[in-house]
N, C-alpha and C positions, 0 to 999 in steps of 0.2 A: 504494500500500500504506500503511495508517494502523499509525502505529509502537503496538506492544500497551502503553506503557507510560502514554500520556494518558486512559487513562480511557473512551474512546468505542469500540464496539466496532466492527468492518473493516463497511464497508459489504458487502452481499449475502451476510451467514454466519448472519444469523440468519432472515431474509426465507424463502429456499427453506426451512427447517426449519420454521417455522411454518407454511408454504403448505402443505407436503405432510403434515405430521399430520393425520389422520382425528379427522372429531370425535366426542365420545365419546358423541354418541346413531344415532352410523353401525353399519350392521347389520355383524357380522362375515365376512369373510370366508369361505368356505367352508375353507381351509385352517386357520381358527384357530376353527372350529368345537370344539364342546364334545364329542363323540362322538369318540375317535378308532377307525378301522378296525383298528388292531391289537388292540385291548382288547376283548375281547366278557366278558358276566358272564351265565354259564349258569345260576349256581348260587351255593350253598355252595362255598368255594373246599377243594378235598381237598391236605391240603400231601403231598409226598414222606416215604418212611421215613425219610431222613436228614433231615429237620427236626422231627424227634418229638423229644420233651425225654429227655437221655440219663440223668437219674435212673432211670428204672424201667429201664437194662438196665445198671446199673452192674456194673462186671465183680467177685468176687473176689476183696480184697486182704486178705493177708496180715497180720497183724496185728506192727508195728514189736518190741511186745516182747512175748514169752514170757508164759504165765499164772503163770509161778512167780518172774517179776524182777516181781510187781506192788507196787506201795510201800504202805508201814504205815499 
């Protein structure tokens, strides 16, 4: 075991991590393909009624003061 504090680093730790990195003009894997099966795109994406903007159904509020406490 080479002690971590000289500078030189542990024989055999960087050797397999270089050897088994793919190189970067190797074709992808099928699993790391650009397509995923869960994802399909039919269309225009139609969102839910609960993600419509809640300005246009803003509820009724009451107004804090009276028309007749309105100031000079």
């Amino acid at each position: 075991v080479v002690p971590a504090g000289n500078g030189a680093p542990a024989p055999g730790v960087e050797a397999p991590a270089v050897s088994a990195a793919p190189s970067v003009d190797a074709p992808l894997p099928p699993s790391q393909s650009a397509r995923s099966p869960s994802i399909t795109f039919d269309g225009p994406v139609q969102p839910d009624a609960s993600d419509q903007p809640r300005s246009r159904v803003l509820p009724r509020v009451p107004d804090i003061m009276p028309d007749d406490a309105a100031l000079p």
